[in-house]
N, C-alpha and C positions, 0 to 999 in steps of 0.2 A: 539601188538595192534596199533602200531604208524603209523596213518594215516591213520588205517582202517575204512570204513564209516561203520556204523552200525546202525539200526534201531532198537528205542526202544519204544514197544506198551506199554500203560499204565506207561508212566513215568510221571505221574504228582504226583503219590505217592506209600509207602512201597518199594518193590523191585523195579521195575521200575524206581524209581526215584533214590533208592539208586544205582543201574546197570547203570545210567544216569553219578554219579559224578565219579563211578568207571573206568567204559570204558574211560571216559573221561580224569583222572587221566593217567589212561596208553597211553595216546596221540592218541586215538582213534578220530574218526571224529563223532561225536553222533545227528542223529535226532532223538527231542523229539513226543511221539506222544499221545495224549489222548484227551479225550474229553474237558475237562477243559481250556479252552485258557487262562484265567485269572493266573490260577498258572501256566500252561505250561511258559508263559512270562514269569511270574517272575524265573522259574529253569532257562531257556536261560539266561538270564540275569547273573543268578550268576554263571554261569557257562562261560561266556565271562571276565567277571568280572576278570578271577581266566586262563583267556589267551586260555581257552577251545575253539574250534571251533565246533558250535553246531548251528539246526537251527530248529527251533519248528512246528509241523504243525498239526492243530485241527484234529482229529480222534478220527470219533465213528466207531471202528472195526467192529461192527455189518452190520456196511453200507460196500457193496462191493463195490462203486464207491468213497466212501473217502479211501478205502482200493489200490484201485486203484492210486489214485490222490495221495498220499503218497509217493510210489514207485516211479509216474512220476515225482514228484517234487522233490523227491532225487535224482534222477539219471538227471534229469535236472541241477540240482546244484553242484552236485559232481563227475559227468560219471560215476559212478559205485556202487555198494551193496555188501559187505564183510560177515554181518553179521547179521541177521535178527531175533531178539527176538521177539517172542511173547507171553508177558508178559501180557498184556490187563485181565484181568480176574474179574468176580463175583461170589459169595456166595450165599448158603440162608441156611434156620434153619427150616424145617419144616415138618410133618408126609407126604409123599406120598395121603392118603388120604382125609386129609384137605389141600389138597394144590392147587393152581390156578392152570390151565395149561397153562401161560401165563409165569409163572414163570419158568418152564420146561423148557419153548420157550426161554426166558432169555440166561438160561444158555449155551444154547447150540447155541443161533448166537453168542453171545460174545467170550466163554471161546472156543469154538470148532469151527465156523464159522468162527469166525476171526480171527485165525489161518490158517483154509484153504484160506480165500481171501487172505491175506497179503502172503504167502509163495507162492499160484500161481502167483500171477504178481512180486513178488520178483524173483524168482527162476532163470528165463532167464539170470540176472544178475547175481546171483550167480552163475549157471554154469559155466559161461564166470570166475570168479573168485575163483574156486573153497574154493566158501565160506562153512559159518555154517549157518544154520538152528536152533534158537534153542526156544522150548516149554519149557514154565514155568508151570508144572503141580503139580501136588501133589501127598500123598501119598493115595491118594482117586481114585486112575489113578489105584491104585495096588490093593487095599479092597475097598470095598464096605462100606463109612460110613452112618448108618441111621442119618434118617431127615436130609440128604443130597442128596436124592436121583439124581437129577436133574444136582445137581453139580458134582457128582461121575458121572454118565454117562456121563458128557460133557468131562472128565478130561481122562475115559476111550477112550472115541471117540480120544479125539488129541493125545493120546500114541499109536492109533491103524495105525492113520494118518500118523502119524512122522517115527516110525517104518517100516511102509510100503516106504514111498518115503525114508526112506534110503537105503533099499533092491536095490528098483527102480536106485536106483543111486550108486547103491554098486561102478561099477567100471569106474563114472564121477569124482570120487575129492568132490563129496558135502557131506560135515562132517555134522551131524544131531546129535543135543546132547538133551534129555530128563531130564529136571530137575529134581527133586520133592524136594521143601523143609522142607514139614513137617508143623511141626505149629511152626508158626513164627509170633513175633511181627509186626503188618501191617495193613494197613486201612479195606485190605478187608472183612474183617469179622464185621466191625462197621457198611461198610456197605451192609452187607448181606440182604435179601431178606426174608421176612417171608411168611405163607401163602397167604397172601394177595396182596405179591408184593411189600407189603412196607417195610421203615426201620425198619431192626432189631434193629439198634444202637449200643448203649455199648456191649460190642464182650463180650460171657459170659463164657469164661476163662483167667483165671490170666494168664497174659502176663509178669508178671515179670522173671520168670525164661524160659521165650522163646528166643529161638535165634534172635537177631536182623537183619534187613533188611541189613545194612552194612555188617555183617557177611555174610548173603547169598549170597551177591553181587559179595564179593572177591572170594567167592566156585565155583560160576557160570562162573567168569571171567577167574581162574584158568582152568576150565574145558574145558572152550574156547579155550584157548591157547594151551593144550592138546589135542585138538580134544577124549574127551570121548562119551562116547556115552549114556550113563547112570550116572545122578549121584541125588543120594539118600542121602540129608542133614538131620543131627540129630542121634543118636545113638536108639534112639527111632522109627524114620522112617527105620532105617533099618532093628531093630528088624521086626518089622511090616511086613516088604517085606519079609524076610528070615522065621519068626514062621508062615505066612498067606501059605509058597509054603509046608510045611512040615506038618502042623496040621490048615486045612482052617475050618472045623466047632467050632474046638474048639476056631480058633481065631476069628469066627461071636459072639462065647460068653463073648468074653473079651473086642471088642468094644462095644458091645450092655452096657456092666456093664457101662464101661468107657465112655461112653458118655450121659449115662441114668444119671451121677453124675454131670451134668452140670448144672448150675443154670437153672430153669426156663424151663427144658428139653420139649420137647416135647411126649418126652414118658419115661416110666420105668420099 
């Protein structure tokens, strides 16, 4: 990683932010990027602090022309793009039928939109350096979870996306790796999206025995440097992938239990 520039969406918090101190750690060149300028500063900051070379720049992924202005202002700063996470992601918690179609629209400019802007105008550069590509998805990318409709289909969309421009670029040098971490200790689900568009808030699974966002970070950063193409955090997200390809109805009955046991469910 030493002295590779790398772009990373939604680092103002969870993975993003912890992928932020990690890259950075392995002497990587880290732009931060998210909507938040306020905490964005304050990560640059300690991340200079600590001898990091980092430079922060307000992004709402949703927008194609800050998705844009991103890329130009990297590659202005530092000639070049090595490594482009797109990490930027949102939540929500809520029945398909009571649910806004506003919130639909949500998930899919953020979690899948903004993935395709940022990897388009990234990409020219990466070719040139036969970088990574990499998609922080989940394991909603691989089942289908209820009262996430919106979110599973966005998650579906950028595995479909990712997949395909690896194909596309089999034999250019551009390495494309597919996260999925599973359920993980992380802001995103506090602030998930309910029927209404508004906060969910308190994320309503116990989080203590979840893997933490540091852990994910180091799995993601390894994967990197390996050029994988796949990788599946959790023993339990893999279960998931592997009993969903061998017995898929039986395993719609065993999310539906397991998720109908959440506090405050929205169905049962």
């Amino acid at each position: 990683m030493k002295d590779k520039v790398v772009i990373i969406t939604g680092s103002s918090s969870g993975i993003g932010k912890a992928l932020s101190f990690e890259m950075a750690a392995r002497g990587a060149v880290v732009v931060l990027a998210a909507r938040s300028w306020d905490t964005l500063s304050k990560i640059e900051s300690e991340l200079k602090s600590r001898g990091a070379s980092v430079m922060a720049i307000q992004t709402d992924v949703s927008r194609e022309e800050d998705c844009r202005k991103l890329v130009a202002e990297t590659v202005r700063e530092f000639g070049r793009i090595d490594i482009l996470i797109s990490n930027a992601g949102v939540s929500m918690r809520a029945l398909f039928e009571q649910v806004d179609l506003e919130v639909i629209r949500r998930m899919m400019n953020v979690n899948f939109w903004g993935t395709v802007y940022c990897t388009k105008f990234a990409l020219p550069y990466l070719l040139q350096t036969k970088g990574s590509v990499v998609g922080v998805s989940s394991i909603a990318g691989f089942k289908g979870m209820p009262g996430r409709t919106g979110y599973t289909a966005s998650k579906f969309a950028m595995q479909g996306f990712l997949e395909t421009l690896r194909i596309e670029n089999l034999k250019k040098g551009l390495h494309v790796l597919i996260a999925c971490p599973g359920f993980t200790a992380s802001n995103i689900r506090n602030s998930a999206l309910s029927a209404d568009g508004s906060l969910q808030g308190e994320s309503p699974r116990d989080e203590k025995s979840m893997m933490k966002a540091a852990e994910v970070a180091v799995k993601i950063a390894d994967a990197v440097e390996k050029r994988k193409k796949i990788l599946v955090i959790t023993m339990q997200g893999k279960m998931i992938v592997l009993l969903n390809k061998l017995f898929p109805f039986w395993m719609d009955r065993r999310v539906y239990n397991s998720l109908a046991k959440e506090p405050d469910s929205p169905f049962k």
